[in-house]
C-alpha positions as CSV (number, residue, x, y, z in Angstrom):
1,X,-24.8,9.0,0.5
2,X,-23.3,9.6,-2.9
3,X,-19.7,8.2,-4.1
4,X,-18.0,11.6,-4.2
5,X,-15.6,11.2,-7.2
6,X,-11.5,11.6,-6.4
7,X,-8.9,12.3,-8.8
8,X,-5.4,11.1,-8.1
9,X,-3.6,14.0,-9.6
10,X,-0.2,14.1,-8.2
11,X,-0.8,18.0,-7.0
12,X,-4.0,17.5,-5.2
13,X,-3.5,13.9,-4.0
14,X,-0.6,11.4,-2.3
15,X,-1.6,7.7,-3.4
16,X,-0.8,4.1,-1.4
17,X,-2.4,1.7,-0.6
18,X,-2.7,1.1,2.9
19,X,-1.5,-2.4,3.5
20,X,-1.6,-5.6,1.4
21,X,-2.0,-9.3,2.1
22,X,0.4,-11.6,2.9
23,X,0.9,-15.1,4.1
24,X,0.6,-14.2,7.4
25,X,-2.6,-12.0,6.5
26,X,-3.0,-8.2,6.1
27,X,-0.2,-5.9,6.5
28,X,-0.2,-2.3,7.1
29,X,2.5,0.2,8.4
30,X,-0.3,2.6,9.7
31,X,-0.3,1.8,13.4
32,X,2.6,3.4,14.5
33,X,1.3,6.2,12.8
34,X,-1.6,6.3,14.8
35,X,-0.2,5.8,17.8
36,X,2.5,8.8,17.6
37,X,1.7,12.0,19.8
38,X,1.4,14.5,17.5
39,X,-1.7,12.6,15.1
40,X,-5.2,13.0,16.2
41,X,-7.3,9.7,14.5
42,X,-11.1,9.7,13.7
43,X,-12.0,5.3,13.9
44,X,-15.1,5.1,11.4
45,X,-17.0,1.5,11.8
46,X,-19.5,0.0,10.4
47,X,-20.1,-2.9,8.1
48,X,-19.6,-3.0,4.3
49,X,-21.2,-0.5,2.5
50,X,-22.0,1.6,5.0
51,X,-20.6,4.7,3.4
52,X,-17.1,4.5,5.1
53,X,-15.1,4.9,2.1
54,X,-17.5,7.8,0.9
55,X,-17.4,9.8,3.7
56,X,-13.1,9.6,3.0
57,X,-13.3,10.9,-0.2
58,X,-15.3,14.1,0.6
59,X,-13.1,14.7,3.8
60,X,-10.2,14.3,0.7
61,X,-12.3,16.4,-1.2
62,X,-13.6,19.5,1.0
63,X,-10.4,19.7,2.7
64,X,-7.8,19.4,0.2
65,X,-7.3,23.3,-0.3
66,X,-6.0,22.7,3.7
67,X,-3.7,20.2,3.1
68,X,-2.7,17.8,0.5
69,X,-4.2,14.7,1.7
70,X,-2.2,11.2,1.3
71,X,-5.3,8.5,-0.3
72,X,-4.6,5.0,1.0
73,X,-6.6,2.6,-1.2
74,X,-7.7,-0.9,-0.5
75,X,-6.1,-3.6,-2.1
76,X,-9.1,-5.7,-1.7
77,X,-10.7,-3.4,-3.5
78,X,-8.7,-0.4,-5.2
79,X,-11.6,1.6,-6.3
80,X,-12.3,2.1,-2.3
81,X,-10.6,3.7,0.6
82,X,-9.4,2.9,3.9
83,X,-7.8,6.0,5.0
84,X,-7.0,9.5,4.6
85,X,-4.2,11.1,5.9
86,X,-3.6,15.2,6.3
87,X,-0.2,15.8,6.9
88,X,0.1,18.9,7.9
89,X,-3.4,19.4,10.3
90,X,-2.3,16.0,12.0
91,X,-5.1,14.0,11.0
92,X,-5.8,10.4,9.8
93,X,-9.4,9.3,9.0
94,X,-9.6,5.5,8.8
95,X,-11.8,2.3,7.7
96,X,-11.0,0.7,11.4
97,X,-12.8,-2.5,10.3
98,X,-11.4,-6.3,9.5
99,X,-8.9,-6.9,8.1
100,X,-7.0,-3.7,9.4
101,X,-8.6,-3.5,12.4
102,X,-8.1,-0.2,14.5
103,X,-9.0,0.3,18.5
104,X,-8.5,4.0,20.4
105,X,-5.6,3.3,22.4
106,X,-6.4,6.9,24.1
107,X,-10.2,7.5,23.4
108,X,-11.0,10.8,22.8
109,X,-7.3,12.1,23.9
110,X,-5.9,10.8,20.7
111,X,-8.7,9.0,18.5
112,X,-12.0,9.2,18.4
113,X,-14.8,6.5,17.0
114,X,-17.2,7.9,14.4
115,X,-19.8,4.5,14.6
116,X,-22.3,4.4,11.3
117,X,-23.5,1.7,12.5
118,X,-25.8,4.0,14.4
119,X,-27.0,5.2,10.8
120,X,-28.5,1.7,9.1
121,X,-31.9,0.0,10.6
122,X,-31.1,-3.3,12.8
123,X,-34.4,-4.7,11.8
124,X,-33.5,-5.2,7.9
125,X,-29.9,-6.6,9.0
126,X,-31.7,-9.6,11.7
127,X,-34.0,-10.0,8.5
128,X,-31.0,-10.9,6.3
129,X,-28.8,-12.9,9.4
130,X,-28.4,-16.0,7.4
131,X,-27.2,-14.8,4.3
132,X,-25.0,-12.3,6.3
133,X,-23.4,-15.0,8.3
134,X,-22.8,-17.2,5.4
135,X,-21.4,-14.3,2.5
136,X,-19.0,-13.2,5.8
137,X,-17.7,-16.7,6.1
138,X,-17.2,-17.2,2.2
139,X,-15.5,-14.4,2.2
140,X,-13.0,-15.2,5.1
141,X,-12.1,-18.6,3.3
142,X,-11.5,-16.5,0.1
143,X,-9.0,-14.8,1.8
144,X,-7.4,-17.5,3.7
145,X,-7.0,-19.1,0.1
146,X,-5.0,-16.1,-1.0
147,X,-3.0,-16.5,2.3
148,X,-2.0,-19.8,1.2
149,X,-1.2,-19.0,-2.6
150,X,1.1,-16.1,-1.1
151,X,3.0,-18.5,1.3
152,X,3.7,-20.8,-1.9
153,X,4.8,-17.5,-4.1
154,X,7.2,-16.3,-1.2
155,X,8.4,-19.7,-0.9
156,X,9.6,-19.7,-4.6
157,X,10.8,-16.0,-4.7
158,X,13.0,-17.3,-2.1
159,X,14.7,-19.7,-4.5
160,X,15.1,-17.3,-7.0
161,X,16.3,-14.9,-4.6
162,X,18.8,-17.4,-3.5
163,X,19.6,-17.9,-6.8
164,X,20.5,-14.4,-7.9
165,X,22.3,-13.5,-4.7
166,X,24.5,-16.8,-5.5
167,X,25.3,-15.8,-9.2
168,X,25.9,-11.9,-8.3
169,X,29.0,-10.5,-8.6
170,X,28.4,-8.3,-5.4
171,X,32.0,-6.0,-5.8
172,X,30.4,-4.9,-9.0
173,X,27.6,-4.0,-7.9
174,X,28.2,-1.9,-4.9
175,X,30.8,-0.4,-7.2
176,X,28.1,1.2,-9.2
177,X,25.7,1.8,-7.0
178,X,28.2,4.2,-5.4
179,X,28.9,5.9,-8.7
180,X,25.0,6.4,-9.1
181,X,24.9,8.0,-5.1
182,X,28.0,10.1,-6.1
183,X,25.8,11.4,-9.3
184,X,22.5,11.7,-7.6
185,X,22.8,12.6,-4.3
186,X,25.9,14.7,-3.7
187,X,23.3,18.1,-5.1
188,X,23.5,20.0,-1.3
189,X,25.9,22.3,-0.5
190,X,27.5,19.9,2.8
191,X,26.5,16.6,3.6
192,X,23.2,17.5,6.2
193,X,24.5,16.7,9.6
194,X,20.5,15.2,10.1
195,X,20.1,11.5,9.2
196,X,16.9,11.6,6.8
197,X,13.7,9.2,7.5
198,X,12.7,5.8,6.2
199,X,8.8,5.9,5.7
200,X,7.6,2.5,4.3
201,X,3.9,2.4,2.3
202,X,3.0,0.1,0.0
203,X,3.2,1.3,-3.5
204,X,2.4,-2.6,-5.4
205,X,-0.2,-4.9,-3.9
206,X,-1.8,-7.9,-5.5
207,X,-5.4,-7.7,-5.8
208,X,-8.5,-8.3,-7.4
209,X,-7.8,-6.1,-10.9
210,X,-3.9,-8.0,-11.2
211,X,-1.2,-6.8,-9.3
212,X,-1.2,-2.9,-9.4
213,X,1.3,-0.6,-9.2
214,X,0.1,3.1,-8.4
215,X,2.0,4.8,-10.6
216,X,1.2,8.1,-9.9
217,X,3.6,8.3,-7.1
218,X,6.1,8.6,-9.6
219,X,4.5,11.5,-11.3
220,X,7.2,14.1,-12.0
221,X,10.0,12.5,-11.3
222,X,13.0,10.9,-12.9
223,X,12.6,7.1,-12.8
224,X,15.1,4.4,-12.8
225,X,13.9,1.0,-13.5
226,X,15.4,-2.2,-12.7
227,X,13.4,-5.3,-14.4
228,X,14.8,-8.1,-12.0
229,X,13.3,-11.1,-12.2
230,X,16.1,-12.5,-9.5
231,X,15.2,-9.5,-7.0
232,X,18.7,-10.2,-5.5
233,X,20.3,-6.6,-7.6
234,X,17.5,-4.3,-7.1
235,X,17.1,-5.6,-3.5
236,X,20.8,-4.9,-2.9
237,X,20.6,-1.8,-5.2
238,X,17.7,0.1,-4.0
239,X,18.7,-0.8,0.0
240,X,22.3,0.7,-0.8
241,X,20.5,4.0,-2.6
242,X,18.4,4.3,0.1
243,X,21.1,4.0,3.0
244,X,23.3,7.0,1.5
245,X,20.4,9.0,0.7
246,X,19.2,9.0,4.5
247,X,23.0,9.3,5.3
248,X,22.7,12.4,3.4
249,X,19.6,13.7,5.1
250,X,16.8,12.8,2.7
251,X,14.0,11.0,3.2
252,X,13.1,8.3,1.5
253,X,10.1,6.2,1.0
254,X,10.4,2.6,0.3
255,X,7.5,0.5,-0.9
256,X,8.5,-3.7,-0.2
257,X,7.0,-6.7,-2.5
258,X,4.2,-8.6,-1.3
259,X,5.3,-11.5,-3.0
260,X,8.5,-12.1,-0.8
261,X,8.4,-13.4,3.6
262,X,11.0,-10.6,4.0
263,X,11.5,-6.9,3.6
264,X,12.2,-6.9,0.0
265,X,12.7,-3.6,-1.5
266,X,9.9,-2.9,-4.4
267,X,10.4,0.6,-4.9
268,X,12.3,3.7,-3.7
269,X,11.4,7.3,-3.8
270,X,13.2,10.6,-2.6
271,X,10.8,12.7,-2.7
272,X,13.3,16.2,-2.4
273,X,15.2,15.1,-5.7
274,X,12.0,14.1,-7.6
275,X,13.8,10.7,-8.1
276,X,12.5,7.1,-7.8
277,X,13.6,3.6,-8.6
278,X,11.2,0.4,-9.4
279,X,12.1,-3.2,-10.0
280,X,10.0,-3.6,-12.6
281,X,8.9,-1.9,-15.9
282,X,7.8,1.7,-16.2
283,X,7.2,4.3,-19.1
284,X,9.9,6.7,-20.2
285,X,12.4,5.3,-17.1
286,X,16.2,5.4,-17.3
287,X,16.5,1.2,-17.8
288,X,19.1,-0.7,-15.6
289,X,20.1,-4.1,-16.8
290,X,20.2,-6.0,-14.1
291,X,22.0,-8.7,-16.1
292,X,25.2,-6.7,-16.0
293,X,25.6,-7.9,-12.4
294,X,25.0,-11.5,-12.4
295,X,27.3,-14.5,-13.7
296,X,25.1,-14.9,-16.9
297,X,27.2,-18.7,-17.5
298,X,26.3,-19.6,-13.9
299,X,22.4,-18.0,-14.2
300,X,22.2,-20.4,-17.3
301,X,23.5,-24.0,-15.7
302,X,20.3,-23.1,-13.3
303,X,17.9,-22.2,-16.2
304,X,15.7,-25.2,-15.7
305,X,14.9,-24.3,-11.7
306,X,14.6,-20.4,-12.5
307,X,11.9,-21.0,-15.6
308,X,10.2,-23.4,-13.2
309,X,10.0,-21.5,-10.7
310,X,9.1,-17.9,-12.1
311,X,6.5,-20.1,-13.8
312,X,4.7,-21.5,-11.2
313,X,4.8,-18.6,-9.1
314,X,3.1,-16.6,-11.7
315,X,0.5,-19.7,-11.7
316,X,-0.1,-19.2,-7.9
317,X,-0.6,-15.2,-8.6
318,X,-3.0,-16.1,-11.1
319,X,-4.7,-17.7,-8.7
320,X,-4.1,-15.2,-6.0
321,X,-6.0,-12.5,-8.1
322,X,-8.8,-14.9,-9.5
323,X,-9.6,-15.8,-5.2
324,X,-9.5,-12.1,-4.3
325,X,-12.0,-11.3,-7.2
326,X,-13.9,-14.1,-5.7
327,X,-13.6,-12.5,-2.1
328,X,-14.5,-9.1,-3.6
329,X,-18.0,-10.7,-5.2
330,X,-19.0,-11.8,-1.9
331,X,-18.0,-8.6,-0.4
332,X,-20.2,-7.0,-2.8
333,X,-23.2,-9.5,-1.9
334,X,-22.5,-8.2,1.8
335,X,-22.8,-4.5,0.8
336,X,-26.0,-5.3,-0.9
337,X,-27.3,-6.1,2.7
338,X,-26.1,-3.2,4.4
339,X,-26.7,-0.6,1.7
340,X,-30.8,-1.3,2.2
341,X,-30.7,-1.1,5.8
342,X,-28.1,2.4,5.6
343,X,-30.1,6.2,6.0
344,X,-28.0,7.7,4.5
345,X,-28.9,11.5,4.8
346,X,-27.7,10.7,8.1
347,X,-24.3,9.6,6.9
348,X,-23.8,12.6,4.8
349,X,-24.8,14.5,8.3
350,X,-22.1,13.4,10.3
351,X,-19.3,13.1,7.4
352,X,-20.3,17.2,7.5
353,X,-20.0,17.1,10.9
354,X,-16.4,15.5,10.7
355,X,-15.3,18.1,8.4
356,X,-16.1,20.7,10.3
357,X,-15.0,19.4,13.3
358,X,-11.6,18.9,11.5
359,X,-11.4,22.2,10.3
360,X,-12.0,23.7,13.9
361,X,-9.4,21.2,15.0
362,X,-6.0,23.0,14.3
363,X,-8.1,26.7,14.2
C-alpha cells in the first residue's frame, strides 16, 4: 500500500497530535471521545508497518470534500498518524495499538475493529521471532528512558514554576488580563447565556525531530505570544483568558506542556474570534513581556537556581529527544519485519472498503 501524501493546509485539514509522553507514560485526551454516544469508532490493529497510518491518510484524503477531517499525528513519529477524526459524520479512525491502546467498549454498536493483521503472512513473522522479540523490547526500554528524563524535567519546571509564582505580582496581572478580555471578547451583541466548551489536544509534544509545535493551528489567526521561561504568567494568563471566554460562550481549545506533572497551560485557541495565545515564540505574534509581571529584583537574588535549572532541564530534553530518535530506529527495524510479511493489495482493499462504508454511514 502506498504512503498517500497529506497536506496540512489549514482549509482542508485540523492538525494535533494525539497524545504525548509523559512521566507517567503516554497521554491522550481521545478516550472520552470515543466513548461519547454520538461517535461511531473504526479500531485498526496490526503491528508496525502494517499500513495503519496509510490507510488514515486516504480516509483524510477521499473524504475530505465530506468533512474537514481533524489529523492527529504521532509524537513518536510525526511524519505518521494515529487518528482521524470527521467531525461532522461522527467518525474517528484510530491506530488502537501500544502505546495508545484502544478496546470496543460496545463492539459493533459503537466501534468496530478493522484487524490487518489478517493481511501480512504469519510464516515470515515466526521466521523473524527473535529479532522481533528483541527490537520490541529495545524499544520499550527506549521509551521508559524518556519516562524517566520527563519526570526529571517536570521536577525542575516545578521549581521554576514555584519560582515565578513567588516573584509575581499577581494584582497586576489579573488586572490586565481583564483589560485584554474586555478588548477581545466583549465582540457579541449580549453575553451568550451558554457556557462555551474546554476541548484539550495537544498542540507541542517532545519527540524525535525536537520538540514541535504544529503551527498550523494558528493559521489565520491573530496570535499573542508570551515567551515565559517561569510558566507561572502565561499559566495564570492563558487559564484567566480561557475562563471568560467560555463564560462568554466560546469555545476554547487549550493545548498543556508536556514538560510540567500538572495541567499547565501551553497554548489557547478560540477558534470563533480567529485568536490564539502561545507561551513561547511565534512569527508575526503580538509579543507580551512577561517580565512586566514579575519582581525583576527578587527574579535576580534567585538567578543562580533559575540558570541552573532551565539549564539542566534543557540537558534532560536533549536527551529526551536523542532516546526517542533511538526508540524511533528500532521502531523502524520492526517495520522492516512486518512490511515483508504485509500483502498489501489487500490493505488498499479493505481501506476502500472503509471508505465506503463510511460514506454509506451517515447516507
Amino acid at each position: 500500500m502506498s504512503d498517500c501524501p497529506i497536506t496540512t493546509k489549514s482549509q482542508e485539514y485540523i492538525s494535533f497530535f494525539l497524545g504525548c509522553p509523559t512521566q507517567d507514560g503516554f497521554v491522550t485526551n481521545i478516550h472520552s471521545l470515543i466513548a461519547s454516544e454520538g461517535y461511531f469508532t473504526y479500531i485498526i490493529k496490526g503491528g508496525p508497518g502494517t499500513g495503519k497510518s496509510s490507510l488514515m491518510k486516504l480516509s483524510a484524503s477521499s473524504l475530505k470534500e465530506l468533512d474537514k477531517p481533524e489529523l492527529y499525528f504521532c509524537s513518536s513519529d510525526p511524519g505518521s498518524l494515529d487518528a482521524v477524526i470527521f467531525p461532522r459524520l461522527k467518525v474517528i479512525i484510530i491506530d488502537g495499538t501500544a502505546p495508545h491502546v484502544v478496546e470496543p467498549e460496545y463492539p459493533g454498536a459503537s466501534q468496530s475493529i478493522v484487524n490487518l493483521g489478517e493481511c501480512w503472512k504469519p510464516e515470515l513473522l515466526k521466521e523473524s521471532k527473535r529479532d522481533i522479540i528483541s527490537a520490541t523490547r529495545r524499544n520499550l526500554k527506549y521509551h521508559a528512558l524518556v519516562r524517566r528524563y520527563l519526570k526529571v524535567i517536570a521536577s525542575l519546571n516545578e521549581d521554576l514554576m514555584s519560582i515565578g509564582e513567588s516573584c509575581m505580582n499577581i494584582e497586576k496581572l489579573d488586572s490586565y488580563c481583564e483589560r485584554l478580555a474586555q478588548k477581545l471578547l466583549c465582540k457579541k451583541s449580549q453575553k451568550s447565556k451558554t457556557a462555551g466548551e474546554t476541548f484539550y489536544k495537544q498542540i507541542s509534544s517532545v519527540t524525535p525531530e525536537g520538540v514541535l509545535t504544529l503551527s498550523q493551528s494558528f493559521e489565520g489567526m491573530s496570535v499573542y505570544a508570551v515567551d515565559d521561561a517561569l510558566f507561572s504568567v502565561s499559566d495564570r494568563l492563558l487559564k484567566a483568558i480561557s475562563k471568560r471566554a467560555t463564560e462568554c460562550g466560546y469555545d476554547v481549545t487549550v493545548g498543556t506542556s508536556v514538560f510540567h506533572g500538572g495541567e499547565v497551560y501551553k497554548e489557547l485557541i478560540i477558534p470563533e474570534l480567529k485568536t490564539a495565545f502561545i507561551n513561547g515564540k511565534h512569527e508575526s505574534a503580538a509579543k507580551i513581556n512577561a517580565l512586566r509581571f514579575y519582581d525583576k529584583w527578587a527574579l535576580k537574588e534567585k538567578k543562580g537556581r533559575i540558570l541552573f535549572d532551565r539549564g539542566i532541564a534543557a540537558e534532560f530534553i536533549n536527551e529526551a529527544v536523542q532516546a526517542l530518535k533511538s526508540a524511533k530506529a528500532v521502531h523502524d527495524e520492526l517495520e522492516s519485519y512486518y512490511i515483508r510479511a504485509m500483502d498489501f493489495d489487500e490493505v488498499t482493499k479493505r481501506a476502500n472498503r472503509l471508505i465506503e462504508e463510511i460514506k454509506n454511514l451517515r447516507a
